[in-house]
C-alpha positions as a Markdown table, in Angstrom:
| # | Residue | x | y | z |
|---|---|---|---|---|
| 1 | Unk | 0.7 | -9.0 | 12.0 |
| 2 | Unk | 3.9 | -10.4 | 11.2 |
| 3 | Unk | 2.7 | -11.9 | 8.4 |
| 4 | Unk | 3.5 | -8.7 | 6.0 |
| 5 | Unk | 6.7 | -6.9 | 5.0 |
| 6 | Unk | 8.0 | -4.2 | 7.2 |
| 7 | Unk | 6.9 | -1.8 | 4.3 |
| 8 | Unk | 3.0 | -2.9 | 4.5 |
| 9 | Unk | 3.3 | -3.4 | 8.1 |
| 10 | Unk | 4.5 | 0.2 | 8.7 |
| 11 | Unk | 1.7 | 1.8 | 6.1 |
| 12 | Unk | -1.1 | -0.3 | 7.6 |
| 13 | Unk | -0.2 | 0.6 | 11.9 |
| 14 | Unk | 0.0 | 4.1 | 10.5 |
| 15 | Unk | -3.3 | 4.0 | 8.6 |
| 16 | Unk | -5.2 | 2.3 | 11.7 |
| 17 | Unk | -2.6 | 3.1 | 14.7 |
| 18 | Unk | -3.2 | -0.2 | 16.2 |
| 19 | Unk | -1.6 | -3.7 | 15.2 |
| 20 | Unk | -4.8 | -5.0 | 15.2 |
| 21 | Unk | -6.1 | -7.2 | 11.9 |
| 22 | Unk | -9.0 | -6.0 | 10.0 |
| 23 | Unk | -9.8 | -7.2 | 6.9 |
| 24 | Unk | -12.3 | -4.3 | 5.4 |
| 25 | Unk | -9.9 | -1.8 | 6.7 |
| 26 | Unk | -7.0 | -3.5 | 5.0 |
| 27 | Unk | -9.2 | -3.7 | 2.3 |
| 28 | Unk | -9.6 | 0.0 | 1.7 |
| 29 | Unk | -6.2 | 0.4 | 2.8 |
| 30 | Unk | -5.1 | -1.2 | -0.4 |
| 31 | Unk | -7.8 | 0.4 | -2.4 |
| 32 | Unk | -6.6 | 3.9 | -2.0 |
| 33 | Unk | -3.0 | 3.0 | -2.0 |
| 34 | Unk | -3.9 | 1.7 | -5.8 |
| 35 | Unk | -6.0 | 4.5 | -6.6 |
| 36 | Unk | -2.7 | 6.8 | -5.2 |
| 37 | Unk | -0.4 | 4.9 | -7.2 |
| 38 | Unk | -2.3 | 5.1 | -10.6 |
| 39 | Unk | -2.2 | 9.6 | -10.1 |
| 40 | Unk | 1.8 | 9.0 | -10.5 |
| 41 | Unk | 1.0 | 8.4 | -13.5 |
| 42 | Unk | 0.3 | 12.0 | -14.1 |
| 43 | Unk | 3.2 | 13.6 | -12.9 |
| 44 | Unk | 6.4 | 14.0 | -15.3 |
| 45 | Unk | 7.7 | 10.1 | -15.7 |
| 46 | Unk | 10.8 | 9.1 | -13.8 |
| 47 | Unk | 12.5 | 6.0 | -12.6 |
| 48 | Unk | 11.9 | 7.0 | -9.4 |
| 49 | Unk | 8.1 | 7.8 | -9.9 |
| 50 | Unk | 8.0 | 4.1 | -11.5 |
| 51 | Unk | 9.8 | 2.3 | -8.3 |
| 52 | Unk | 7.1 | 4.4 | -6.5 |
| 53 | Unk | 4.0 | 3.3 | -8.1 |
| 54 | Unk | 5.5 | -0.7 | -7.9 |
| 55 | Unk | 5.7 | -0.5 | -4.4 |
| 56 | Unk | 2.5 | 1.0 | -3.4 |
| 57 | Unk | 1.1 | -1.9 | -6.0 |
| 58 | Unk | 3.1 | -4.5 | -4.8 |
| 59 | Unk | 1.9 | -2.9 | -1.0 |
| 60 | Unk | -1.5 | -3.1 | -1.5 |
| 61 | Unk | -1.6 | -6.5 | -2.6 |
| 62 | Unk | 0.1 | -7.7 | 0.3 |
| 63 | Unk | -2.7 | -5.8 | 2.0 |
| 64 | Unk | -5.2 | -8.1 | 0.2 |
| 65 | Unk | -3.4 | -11.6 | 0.6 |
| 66 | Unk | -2.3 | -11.7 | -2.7 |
């Protein structure tokens, strides 16, 4: 799996515990990391809250081959 960014690759071993590819698992992976970042969006704004929410985005569409 060397194929995604440290960040992704340490979010998706943790999610599975294995190195392991598999795509409906990444799938959902990136699903619920979306669904995650878009409840920031309920807590009191910050820059740091915003940098937050980017990375889980930009996350799980590295999850998805985008």
């Amino acid at each position: 799996m060397t194929d995604l960014s440290p960040a992704t690759q340490a979010v998706w071993q943790q999610y599975c515990g294995i190195v392991e590819d598999h795509g409906p698992a990444r799938l959902g992976l990136a699903a619920a990391l979306r669904a995650a970042a878009d409840q920031l969006i309920n807590v009191e704004w910050s820059p740091e809250m915003w940098e937050l929410r980017r990375d889980f985005y930009a996350i799980a569409a590295e999850l998805e081959g985008q």
